[in-house]
BATI-246841 format. One line per 8 residues: number of its first residue (from 1); their letters; for each residue x, y, z of N, C-alpha, C. Coordinates in nm, 2 decimals, always signed. Example, Ala and Ser with C-alpha at 12.3 -4.5 7.8 and 13.67 -1.06 7.14 Angstrom:
1> as> +1.32/-0.57/+0.78/+1.23/-0.45/+0.78/+1.32/-0.33/+0.78 | +1.28/-0.22/+0.71/+1.37/-0.11/+0.71/+1.29/+0.00/+0.79
END
This chain:
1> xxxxxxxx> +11.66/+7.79/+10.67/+11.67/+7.92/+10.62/+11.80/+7.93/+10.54 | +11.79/+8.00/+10.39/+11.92/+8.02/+10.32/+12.03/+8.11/+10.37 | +12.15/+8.12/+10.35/+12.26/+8.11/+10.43/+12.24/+8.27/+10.37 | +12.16/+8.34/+10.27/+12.17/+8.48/+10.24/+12.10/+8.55/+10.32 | +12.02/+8.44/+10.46/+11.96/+8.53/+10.56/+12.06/+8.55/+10.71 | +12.12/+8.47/+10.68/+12.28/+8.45/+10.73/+12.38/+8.49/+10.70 | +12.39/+8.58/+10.64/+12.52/+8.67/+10.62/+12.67/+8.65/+10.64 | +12.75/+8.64/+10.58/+12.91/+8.63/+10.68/+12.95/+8.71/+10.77
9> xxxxxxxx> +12.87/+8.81/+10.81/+12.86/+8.94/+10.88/+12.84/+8.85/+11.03 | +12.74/+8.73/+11.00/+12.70/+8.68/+11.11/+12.80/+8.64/+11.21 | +12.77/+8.64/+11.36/+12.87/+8.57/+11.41/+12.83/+8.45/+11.52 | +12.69/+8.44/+11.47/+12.64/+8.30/+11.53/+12.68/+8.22/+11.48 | +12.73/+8.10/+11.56/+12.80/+7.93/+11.56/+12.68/+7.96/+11.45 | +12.77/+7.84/+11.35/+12.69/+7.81/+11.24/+12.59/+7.69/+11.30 | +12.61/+7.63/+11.37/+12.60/+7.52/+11.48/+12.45/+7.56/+11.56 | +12.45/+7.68/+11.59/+12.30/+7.77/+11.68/+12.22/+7.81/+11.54
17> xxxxxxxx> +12.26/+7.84/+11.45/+12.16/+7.89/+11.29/+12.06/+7.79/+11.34 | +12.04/+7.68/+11.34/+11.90/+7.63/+11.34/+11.75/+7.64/+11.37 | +11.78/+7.65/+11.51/+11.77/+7.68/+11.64/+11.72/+7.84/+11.65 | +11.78/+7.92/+11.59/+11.78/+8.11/+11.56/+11.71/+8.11/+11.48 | +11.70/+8.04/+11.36/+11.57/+8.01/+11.22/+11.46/+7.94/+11.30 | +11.45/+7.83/+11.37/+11.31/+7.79/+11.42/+11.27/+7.88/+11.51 | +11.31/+7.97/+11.59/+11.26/+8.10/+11.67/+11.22/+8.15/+11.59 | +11.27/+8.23/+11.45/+11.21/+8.33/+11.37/+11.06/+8.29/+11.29
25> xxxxxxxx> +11.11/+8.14/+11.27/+10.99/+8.09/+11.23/+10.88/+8.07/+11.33 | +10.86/+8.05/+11.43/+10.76/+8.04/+11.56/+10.74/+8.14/+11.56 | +10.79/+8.26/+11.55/+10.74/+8.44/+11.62/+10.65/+8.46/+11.47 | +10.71/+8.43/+11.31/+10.68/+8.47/+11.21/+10.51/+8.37/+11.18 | +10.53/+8.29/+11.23/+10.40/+8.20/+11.21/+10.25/+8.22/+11.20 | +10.23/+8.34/+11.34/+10.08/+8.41/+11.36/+10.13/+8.56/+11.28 | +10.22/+8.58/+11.25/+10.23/+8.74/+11.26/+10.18/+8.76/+11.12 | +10.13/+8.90/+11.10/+10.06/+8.93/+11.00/+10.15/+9.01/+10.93
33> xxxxxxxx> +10.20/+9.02/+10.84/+10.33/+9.09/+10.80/+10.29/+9.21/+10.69 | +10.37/+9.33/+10.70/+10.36/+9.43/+10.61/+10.50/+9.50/+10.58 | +10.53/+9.53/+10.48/+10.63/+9.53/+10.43/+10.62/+9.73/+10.34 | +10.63/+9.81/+10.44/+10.61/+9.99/+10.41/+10.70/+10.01/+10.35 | +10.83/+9.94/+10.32/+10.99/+9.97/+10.27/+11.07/+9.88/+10.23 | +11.11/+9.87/+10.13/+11.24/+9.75/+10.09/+11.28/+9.73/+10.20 | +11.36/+9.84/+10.32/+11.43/+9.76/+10.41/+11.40/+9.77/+10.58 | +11.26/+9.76/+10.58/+11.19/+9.76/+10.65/+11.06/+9.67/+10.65
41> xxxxxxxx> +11.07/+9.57/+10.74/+10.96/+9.47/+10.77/+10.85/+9.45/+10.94 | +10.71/+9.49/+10.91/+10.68/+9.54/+11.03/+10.54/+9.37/+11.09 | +10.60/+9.33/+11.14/+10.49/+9.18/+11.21/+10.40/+9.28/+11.29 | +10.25/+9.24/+11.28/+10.18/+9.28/+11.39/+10.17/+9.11/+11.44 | +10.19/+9.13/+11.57/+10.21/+8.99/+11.69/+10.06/+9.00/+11.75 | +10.06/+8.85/+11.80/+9.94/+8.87/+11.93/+10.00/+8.91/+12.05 | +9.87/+9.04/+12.11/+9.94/+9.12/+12.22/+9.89/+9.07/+12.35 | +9.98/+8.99/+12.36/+10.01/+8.90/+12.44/+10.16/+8.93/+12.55
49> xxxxxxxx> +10.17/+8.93/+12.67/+10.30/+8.94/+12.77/+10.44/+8.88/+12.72 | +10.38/+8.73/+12.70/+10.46/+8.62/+12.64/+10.52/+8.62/+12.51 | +10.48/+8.67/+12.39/+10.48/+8.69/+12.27/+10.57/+8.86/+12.30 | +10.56/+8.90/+12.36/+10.63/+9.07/+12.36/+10.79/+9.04/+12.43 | +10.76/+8.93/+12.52/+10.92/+8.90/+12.59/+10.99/+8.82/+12.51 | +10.92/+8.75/+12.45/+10.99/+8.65/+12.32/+11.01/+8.71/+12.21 | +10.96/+8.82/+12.14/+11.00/+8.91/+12.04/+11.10/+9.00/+12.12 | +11.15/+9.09/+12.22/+11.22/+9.11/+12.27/+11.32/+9.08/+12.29
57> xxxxxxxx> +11.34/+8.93/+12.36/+11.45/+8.84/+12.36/+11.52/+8.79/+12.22 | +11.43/+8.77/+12.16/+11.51/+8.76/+12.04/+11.58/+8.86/+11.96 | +11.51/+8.95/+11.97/+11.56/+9.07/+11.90/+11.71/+9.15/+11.96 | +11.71/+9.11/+12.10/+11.85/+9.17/+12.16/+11.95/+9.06/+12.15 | +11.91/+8.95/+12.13/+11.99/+8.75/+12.05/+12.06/+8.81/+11.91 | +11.96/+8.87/+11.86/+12.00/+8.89/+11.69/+12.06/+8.99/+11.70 | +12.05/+9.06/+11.74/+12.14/+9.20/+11.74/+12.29/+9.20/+11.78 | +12.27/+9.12/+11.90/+12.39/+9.01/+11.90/+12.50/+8.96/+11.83
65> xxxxxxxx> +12.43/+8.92/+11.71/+12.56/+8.92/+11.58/+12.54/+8.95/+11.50 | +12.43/+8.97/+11.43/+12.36/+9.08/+11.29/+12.37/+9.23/+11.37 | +12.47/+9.30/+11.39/+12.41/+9.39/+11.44/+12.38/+9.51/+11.30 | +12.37/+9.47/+11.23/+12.30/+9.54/+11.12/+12.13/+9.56/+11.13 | +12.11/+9.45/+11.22/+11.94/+9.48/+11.21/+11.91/+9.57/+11.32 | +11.77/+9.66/+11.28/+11.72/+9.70/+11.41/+11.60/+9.68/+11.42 | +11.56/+9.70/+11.55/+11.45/+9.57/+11.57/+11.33/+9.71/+11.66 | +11.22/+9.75/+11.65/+11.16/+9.85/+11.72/+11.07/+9.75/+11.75
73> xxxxxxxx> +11.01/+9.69/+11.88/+10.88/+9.64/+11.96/+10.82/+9.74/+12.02 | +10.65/+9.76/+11.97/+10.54/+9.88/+12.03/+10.46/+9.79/+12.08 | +10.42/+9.83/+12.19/+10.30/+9.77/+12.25/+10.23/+9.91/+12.27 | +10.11/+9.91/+12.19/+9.99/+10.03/+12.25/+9.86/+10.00/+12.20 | +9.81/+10.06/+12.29/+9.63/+10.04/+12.23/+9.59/+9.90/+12.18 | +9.62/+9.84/+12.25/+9.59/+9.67/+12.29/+9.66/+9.59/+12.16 | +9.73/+9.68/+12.14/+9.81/+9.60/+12.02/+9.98/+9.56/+12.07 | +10.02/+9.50/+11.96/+10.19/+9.43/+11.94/+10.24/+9.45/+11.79
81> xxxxxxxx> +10.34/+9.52/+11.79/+10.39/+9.49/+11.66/+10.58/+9.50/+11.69 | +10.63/+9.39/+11.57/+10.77/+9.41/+11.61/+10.81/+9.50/+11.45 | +10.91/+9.58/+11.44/+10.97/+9.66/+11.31/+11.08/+9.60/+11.29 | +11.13/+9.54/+11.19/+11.27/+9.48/+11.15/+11.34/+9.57/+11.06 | +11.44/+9.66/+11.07/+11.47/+9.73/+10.98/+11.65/+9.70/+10.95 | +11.65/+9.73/+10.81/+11.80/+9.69/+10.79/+11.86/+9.83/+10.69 | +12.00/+9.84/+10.67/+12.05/+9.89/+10.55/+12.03/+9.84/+10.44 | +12.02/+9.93/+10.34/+11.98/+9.91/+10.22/+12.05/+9.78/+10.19
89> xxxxxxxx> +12.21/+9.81/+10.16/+12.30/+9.67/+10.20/+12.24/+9.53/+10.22 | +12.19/+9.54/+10.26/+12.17/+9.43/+10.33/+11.98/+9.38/+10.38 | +11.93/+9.45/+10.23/+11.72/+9.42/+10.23/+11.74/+9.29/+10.21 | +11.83/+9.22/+10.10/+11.85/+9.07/+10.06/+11.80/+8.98/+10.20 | +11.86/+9.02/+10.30/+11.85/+8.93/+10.42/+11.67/+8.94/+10.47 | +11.67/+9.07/+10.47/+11.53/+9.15/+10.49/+11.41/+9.06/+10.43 | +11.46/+9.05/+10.29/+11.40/+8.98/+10.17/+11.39/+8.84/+10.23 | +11.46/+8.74/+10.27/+11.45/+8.63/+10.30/+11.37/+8.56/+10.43
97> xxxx> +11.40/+8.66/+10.54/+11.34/+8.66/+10.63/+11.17/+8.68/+10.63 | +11.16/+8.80/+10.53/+10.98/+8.78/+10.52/+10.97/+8.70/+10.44 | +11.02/+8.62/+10.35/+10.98/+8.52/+10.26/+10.93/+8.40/+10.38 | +11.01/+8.39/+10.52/+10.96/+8.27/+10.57/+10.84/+8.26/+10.60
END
């Protein structure tokens, strides 16, 4: 992942980026992506237990040091979807992330 999805804002070891990108990329893999807003990106997941604690967990990991992103996980009506939303500031990142 390019370092514009990494921010200097970031405060993850440059050292863990990898590792934080191959997670995004495993969650981003099945998910079916829609994109309602520049700075707003919404994955529908498989609704699945496992796939909801793993979008979860990540999402309180990245918030962690992006705390620019916010992250909304709905589980209803046998569905999964995770909401990625950012400051305008800061869609570039937005932008790179759905490119993966």
């Amino acid at each position: 992942m390019s370092e514009i999805w990494a921010p200097e804002a970031c405060t993850l070891p440059r050292a863990e980026r990898p590792f934080r990108v191959a997670e995004f990329d495993e969650l981003l893999a099945t998910a079916e992506r829609h994109r309602p807003e520049r700075t707003r990106l919404v994955l529908t997941l498989e609704p699945r237990p496992e796939v909801a604690a793993r979008a979860a967990d990540l999402a309180v990991r990245e918030t962690g040091c992006c705390s620019f992103f916010t992250f909304e996980l709905t589980a209803t009506g046998g569905g999964l979807s995770l909401a990625i939303s950012v400051p305008d500031a800061r869609a570039d990142v937005l932008d790179a992330l759905a490119a993966r």
